[in-house]
C-alpha positions in Angstrom: 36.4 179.7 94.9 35.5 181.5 98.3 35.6 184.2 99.9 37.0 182.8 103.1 36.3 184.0 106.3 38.6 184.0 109.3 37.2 184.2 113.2 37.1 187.7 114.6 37.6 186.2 117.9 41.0 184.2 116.8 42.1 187.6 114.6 41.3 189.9 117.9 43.7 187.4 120.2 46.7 187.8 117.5 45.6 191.0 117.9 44.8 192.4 121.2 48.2 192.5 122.8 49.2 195.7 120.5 49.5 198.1 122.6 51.3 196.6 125.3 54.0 195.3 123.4 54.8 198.2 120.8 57.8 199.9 121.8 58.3 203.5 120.5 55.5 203.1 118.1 53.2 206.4 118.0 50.3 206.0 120.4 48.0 207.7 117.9 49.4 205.8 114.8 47.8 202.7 116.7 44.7 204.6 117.7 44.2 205.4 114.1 45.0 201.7 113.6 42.3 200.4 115.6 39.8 202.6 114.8 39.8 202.5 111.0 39.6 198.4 111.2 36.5 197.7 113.4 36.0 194.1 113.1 32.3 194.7 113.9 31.3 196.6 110.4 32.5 193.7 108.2 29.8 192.5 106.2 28.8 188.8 106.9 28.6 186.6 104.0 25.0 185.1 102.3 23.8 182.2 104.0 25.9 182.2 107.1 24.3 182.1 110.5 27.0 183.7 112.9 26.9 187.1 114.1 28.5 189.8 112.2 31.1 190.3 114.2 31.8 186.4 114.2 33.7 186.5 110.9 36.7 188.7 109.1 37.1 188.1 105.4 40.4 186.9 104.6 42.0 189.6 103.1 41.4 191.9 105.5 42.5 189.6 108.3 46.0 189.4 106.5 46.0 193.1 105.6 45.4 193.3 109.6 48.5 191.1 110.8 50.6 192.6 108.4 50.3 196.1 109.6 50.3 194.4 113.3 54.1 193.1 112.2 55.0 197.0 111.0 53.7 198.7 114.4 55.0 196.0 116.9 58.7 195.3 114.4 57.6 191.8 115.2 56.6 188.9 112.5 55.3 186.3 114.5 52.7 188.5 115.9 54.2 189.0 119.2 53.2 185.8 120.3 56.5 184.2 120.5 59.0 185.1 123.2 61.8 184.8 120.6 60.9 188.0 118.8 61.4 187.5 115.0 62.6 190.8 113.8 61.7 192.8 110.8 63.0 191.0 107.4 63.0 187.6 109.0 60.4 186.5 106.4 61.7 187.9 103.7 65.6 186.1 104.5 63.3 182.8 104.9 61.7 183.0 101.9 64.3 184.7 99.6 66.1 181.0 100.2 64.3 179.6 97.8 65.8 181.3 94.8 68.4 178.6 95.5 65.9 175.6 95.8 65.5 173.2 92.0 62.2 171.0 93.6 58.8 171.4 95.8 61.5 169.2 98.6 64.5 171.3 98.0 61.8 174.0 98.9 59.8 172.7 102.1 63.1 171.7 104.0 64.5 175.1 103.1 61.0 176.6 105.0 61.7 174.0 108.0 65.2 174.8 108.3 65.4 178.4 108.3 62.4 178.8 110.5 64.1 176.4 113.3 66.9 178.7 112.8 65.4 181.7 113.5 63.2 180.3 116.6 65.8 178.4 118.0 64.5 175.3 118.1 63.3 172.2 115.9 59.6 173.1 115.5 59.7 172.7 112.0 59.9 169.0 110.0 59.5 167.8 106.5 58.7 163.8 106.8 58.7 161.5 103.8 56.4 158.5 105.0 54.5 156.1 102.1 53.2 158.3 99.1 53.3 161.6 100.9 55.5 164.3 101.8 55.1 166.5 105.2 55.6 169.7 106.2 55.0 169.5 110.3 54.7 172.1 112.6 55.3 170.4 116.3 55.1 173.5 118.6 54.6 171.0 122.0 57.9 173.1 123.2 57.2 176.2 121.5 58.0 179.3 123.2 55.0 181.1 123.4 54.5 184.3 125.4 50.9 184.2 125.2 48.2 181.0 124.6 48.9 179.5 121.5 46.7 180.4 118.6 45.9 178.1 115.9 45.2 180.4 113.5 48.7 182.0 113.5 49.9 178.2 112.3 47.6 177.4 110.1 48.0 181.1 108.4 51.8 180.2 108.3 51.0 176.8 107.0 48.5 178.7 104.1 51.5 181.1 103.3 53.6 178.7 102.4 51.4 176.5 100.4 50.1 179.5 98.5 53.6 180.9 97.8 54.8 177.3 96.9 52.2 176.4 94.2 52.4 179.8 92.6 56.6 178.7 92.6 55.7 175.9 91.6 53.3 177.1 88.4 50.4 175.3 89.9 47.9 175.1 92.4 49.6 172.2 94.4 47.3 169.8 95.6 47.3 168.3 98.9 46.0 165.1 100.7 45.8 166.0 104.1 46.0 169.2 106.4 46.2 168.8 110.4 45.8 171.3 113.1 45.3 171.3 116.7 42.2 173.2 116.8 39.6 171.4 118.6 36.8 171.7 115.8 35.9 172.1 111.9 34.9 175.8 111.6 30.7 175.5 110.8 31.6 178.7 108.0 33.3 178.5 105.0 36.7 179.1 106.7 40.2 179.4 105.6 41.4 176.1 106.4 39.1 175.1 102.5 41.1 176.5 100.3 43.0 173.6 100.8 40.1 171.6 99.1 41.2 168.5 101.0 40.8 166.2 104.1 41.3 168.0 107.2 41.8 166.7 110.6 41.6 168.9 113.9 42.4 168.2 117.2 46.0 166.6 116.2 48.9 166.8 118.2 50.8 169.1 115.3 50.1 170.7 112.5 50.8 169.1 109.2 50.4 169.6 105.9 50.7 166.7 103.1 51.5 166.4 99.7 51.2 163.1 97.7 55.3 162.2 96.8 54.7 162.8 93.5 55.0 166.5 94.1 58.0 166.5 95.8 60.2 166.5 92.5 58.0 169.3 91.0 60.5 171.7 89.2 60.5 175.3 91.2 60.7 177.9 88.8 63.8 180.6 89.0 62.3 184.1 90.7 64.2 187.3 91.5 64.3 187.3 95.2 62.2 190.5 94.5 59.4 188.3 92.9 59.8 185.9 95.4 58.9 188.0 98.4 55.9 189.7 96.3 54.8 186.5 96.0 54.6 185.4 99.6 53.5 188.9 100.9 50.6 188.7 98.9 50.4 184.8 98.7 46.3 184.7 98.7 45.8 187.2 95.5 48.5 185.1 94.0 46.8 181.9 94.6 43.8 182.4 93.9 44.7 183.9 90.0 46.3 180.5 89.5 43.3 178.4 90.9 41.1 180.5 88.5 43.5 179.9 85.6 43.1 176.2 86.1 40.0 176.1 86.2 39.6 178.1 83.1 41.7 175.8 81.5 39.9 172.6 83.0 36.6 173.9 81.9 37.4 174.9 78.4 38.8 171.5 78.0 35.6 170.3 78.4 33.8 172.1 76.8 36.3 171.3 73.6 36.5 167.9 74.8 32.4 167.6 74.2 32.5 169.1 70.7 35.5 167.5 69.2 33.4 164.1 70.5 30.3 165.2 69.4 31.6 166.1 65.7 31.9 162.7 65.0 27.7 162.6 65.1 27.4 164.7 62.0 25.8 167.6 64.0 27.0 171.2 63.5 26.7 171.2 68.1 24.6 173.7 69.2 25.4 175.1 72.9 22.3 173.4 74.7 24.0 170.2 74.0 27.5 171.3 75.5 25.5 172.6 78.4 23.5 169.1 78.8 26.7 167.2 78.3 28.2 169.4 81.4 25.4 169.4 83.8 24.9 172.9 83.6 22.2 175.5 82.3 23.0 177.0 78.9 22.9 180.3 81.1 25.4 179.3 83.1 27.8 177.9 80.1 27.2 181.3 78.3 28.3 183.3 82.1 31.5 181.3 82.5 32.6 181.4 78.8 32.1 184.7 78.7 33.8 185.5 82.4 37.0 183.5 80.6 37.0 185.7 77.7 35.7 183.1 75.3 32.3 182.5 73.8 30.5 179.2 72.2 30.6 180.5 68.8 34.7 180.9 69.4 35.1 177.3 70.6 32.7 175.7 68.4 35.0 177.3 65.7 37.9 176.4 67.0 37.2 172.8 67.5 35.7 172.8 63.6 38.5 174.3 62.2 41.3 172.0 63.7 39.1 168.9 62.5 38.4 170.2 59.2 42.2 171.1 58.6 42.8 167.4 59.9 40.4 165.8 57.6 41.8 167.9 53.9 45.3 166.9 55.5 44.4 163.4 54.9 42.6 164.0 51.4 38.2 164.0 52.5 36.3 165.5 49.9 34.8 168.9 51.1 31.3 167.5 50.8 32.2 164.6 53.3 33.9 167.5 56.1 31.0 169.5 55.6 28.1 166.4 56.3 31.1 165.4 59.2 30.5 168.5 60.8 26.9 169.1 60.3 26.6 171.8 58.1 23.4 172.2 55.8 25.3 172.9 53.0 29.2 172.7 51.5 28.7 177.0 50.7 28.0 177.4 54.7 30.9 175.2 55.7 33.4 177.2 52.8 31.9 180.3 54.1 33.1 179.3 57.7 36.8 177.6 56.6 37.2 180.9 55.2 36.8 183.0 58.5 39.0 180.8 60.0 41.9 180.5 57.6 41.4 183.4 55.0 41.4 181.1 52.3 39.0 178.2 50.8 38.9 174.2 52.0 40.4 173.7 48.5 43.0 176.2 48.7 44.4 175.0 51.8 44.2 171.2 50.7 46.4 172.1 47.6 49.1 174.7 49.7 49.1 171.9 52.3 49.8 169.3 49.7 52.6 171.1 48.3 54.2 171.9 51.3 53.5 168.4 52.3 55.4 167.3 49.2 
């Protein structure tokens, strides 16, 4: 997943009014700023075909803004005329401690936003099978030209900080925004992994219904605001964590299937079965702490336990799951449990009894 890339030219307008609007701020504190984040020595990523100085990675972009909000006192990046003080966020967000569901959450968001800019920008809208968090900004008052990317970063926060509420990457149907065109890089706007539409009169961002009842999980306002300050890290550890678990699903999903074939499974099958290279199978198992050899014997041992539970003879679990010989599969039960097929059939028994 990634890395995302935001537009230097976007970051540099959220940007570029710093000095003008810093009030008592040391002059060389934002010198020092300035100079030590030089959007022009970012590294461009592999196969992209924009200028350097096109594209900022993602976390440094945020990193940017958020020491913009510290110099300026200012979290909305100065560019609305209703200045949102220091803290605003973190009174926003630390609402949610209160909130039991993904809804209970979102109108939270809406509300206490439209409180704090004075006006109803912010809507959640139940239409069909989805749920809507919409950001109409038509009569939003900016003090310089609005900015997409401030939104859609708003709109990112809170879907990062909801799913990791939430326990789970949430998935969405639909983001909108008013930005003319697609980005041609791999942008932020894809970590949503879903349809999105520009050139819309708001910004929007869609959840099928079914989500809307998801269960929030109780957080220390603390843990809340860790969260959202640092909403992409957190996000992306639970997308990984899925997809660990998705994949070694599969992986055990293939064996336990295959073990009905009498085959002790070899790794170039699970590899073939995945559309992957056995390389490739060996690089992700191993970058989820796992191995082949550790699933093959997990999967083994929770069928062979299975199969004495309802009385096989060793013999027939050993052919079952392709072993050459019933010593070779004893050998194996006895890594796994510390004791012998037999054993375990008779303790099981007894405790059965």
């Amino acid at each position: 997943m990634g890395p995302y890339f935001v537009s230097a030219s976007e970051l540099d307008t959220l940007l570029c009014d710093l000095n003008s609007t810093v009030i008592n701020t040391n002059q060389s504190e934002i010198l020092s700023y300035s100079q030590n984040n030089p959007i022009g020595e970012l590294t461009e990523p592999e196969n992209e075909k924009r200028n350097v100085s096109d594209l900022v990675a993602l976390p440094q972009a945020l990193k940017m803004l958020e020491k913009h909000q510290a110099l300026t006192l200012d979290e909305s990046y100065t560019i609305s005329k209703r200045k949102l003080r220091k803290g605003s966020t973190r009174l926003i967000f630390s609402a949610l401690q209160n909130c039991k569901t993904l809804e209970e959450a979102l109108v939270s968001l809406a509300e206490s936003y439209n409180i704090l800019h004075g006006g109803e920008f912010n809507l959640v809208i139940k239409k069909g099978n989805t749920i809507s968090y919409v950001v109409d900004d038509k009569n939003f008052h900016y003090q310089i030209e609005a900015v997409p990317l401030a939104i859609e970063l708003a709109l990112l926060g809170i879907h990062c900080t909801l799913s990791y509420l939430c326990g789970r990457p949430l998935k969405t149907t639909r983001v909108g925004s008013k930005r003319k065109n697609q980005p041609e890089y791999k942008h932020h706007l894809d970590i949503f992994s879903c349809e999105l539409e520009f050139s819309r009169r708001q910004y929007e961002l869609s959840y099928e219904i079914s989500q809307a009842s998801l269960d929030i999980r109780l957080q220390s306002v603390e843990d809340i605001i860790d969260v959202q300050k640092n909403y992409y890290e957190y996000f992306i550890k639970l997308v990984r964590n899925e997809d660990k678990a998705n994949f070694l699903r599969h992986c055990k999903g293939k064996l336990l299937t295959a073990s009905a074939k009498y085959v002790l499974v070899e790794q170039e099958y699970i590899a073939k079965c995945l559309d992957i290279s056995v390389a490739t199978l060996r690089r992700r198992l191993r970058e989820y702490g796992s191995s082949f050899r550790e699933i093959r014997d997990e999967c083994n041992n929770a069928i062979a336990c299975k199969f004495l539970l309802r009385g096989w003879e060793i013999k027939r679990i050993s052919e079952q799951l392709g072993y050459s010989d019933v010593r070779s599969f004893t050998r194996a039960f006895k890594r796994w449990q510390g004791v012998s097929p037999s054993i375990y059939a008779k303790v099981s028994a007894v405790k059965k009894d």
